[in-house]
C-alpha positions as CSV (number, residue, x, y, z in Angstrom):
1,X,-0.6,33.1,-12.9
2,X,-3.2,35.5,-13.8
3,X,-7.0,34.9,-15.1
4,X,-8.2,36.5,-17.9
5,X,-9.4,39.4,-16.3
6,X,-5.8,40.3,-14.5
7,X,-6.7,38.6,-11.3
8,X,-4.8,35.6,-9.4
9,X,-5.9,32.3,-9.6
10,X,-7.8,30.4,-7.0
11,X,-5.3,28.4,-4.5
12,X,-7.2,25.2,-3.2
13,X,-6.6,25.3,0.4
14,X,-8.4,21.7,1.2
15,X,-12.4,20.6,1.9
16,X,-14.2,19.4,4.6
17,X,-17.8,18.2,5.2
18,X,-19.8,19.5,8.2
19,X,-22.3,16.4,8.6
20,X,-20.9,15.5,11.7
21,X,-22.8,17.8,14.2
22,X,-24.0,16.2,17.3
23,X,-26.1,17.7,20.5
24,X,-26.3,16.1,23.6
25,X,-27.7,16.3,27.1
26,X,-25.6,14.5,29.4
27,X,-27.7,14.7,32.3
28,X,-30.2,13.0,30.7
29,X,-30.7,8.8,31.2
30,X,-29.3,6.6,29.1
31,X,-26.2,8.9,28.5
32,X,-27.1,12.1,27.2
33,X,-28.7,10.7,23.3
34,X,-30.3,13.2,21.4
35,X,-32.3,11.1,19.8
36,X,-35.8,12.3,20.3
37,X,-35.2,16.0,20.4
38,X,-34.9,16.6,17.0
39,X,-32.6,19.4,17.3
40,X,-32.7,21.9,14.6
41,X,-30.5,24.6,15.6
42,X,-28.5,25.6,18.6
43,X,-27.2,28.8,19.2
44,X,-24.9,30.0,22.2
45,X,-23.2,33.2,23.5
46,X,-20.9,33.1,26.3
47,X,-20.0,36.7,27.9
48,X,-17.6,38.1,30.6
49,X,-18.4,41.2,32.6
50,X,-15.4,43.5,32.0
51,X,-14.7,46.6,33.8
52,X,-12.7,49.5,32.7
53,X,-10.9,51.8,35.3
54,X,-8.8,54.9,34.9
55,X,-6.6,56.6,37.4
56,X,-7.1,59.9,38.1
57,X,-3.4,60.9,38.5
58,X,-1.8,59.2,35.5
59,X,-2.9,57.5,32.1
60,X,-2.9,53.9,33.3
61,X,-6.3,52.1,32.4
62,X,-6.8,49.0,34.5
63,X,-9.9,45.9,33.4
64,X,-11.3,44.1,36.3
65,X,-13.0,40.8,34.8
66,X,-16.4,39.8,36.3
67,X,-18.5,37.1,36.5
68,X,-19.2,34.9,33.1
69,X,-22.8,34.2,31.5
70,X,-24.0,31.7,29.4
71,X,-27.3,32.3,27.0
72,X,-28.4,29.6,24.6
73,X,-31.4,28.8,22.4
74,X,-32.3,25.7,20.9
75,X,-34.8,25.1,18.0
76,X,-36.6,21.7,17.0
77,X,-39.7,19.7,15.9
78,X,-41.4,17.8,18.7
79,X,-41.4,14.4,18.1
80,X,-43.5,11.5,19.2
81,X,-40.8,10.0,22.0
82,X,-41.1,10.7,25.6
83,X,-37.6,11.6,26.0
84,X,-39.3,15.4,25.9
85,X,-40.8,14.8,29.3
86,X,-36.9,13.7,30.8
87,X,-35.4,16.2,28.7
88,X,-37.8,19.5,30.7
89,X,-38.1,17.7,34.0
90,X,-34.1,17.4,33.8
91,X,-33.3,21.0,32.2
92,X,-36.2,22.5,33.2
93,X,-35.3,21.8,37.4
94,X,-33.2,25.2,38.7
95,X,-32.4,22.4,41.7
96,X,-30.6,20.4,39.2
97,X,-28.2,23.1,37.3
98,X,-25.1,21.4,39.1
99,X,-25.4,18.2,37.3
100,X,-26.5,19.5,33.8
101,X,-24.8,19.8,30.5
102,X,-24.5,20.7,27.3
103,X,-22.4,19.2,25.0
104,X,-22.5,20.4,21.3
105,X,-19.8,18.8,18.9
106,X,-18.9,19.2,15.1
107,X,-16.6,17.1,13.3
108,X,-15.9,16.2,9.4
109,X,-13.7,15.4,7.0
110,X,-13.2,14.4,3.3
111,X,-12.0,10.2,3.2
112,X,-10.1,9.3,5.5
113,X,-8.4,12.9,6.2
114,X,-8.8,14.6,9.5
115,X,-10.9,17.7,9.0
116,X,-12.0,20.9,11.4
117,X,-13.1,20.1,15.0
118,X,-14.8,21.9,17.5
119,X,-16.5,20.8,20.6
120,X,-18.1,22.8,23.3
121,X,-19.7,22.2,26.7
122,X,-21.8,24.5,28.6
123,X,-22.4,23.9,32.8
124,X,-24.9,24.2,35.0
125,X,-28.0,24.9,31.9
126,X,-31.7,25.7,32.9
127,X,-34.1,26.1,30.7
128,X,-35.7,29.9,31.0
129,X,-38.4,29.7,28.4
130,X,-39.9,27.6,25.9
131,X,-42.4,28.9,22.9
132,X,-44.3,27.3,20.0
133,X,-45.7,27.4,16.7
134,X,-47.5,25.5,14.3
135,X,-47.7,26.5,10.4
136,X,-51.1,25.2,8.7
137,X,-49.0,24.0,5.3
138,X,-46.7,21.1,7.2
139,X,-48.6,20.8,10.5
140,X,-45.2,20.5,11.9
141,X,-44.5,22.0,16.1
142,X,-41.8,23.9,16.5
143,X,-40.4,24.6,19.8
144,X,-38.0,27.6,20.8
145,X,-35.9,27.0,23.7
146,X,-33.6,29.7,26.2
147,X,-31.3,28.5,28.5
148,X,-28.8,30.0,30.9
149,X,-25.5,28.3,31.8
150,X,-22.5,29.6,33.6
151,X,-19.6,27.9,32.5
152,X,-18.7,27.3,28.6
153,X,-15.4,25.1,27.5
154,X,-14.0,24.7,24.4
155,X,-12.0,21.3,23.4
């Protein structure tokens, strides 16, 4: 059925809350928690190196997959726990890349229906940099984080 200005109507197509995002670092003692970090954002790009070749006596294109790379950044507020210290000693340690993770996962729903879910895991993170800043109206330090991984899978 048409709305009054010729159009169709709206089709619900469900709901689903997103307050169910969680961040951990399993490396970390005491099971990967993330409490302490106060993680504010996480963002993640996972790319293959692709390679395109052509054949000089016919049309046939061929692609020749590469190695994969992982970037990440991570922003948050520093808090007052000590889990910081574990969390760059652990992350921070090129020697220890074989043993750490990333785990980021996102569930929700509306009552007791099952809603979207996602969950990711990146291998073999190092931290490559780390920034701050302070603003004078909240006195708040924010952190910026870049990491490399080499492996990313999705569950």
């Amino acid at each position: 059925m048409s709305d009054i200005f010729n159009r169709q109507s709206d089709v619900f197509g469900g709901s689903f809350t997103a307050d169910q995002a969680r961040v951990t670092f399993p490396a970390l003692a005491g099971g990967g928690s993330e409490a302490g970090l106060l993680m504010q954002s996480l963002q993640a790009s996972y790319t293959q190196q692709l390679t395109r070749l052509y054949e000089l006596s016919s049309s046939a294109v061929y692609y020749v997959a590469g190695r994969t790379a992982g970037q990440a950044s991570a922003g948050r507020i520093i808090g007052p726990r000590k889990l910081s210290g574990a969390f760059y000693k652990t992350y921070g340690d090129v020697c220890n890349a074989k043993t750490n993770t990333l785990h980021f996962s996102m569930s929700g729903g509306c009552g007791n229906t099952s809603g979207a879910r996602a969950s990711f895991t990146a291998h073999f993170v190092v931290i490559q940099s780390v920034g701050f800043s302070v603003g004078a109206a909240d006195m708040l330090i924010n952190e910026q984080i870049s990491m490399i991984f080499s492996s990313f899978l999705y569950s």
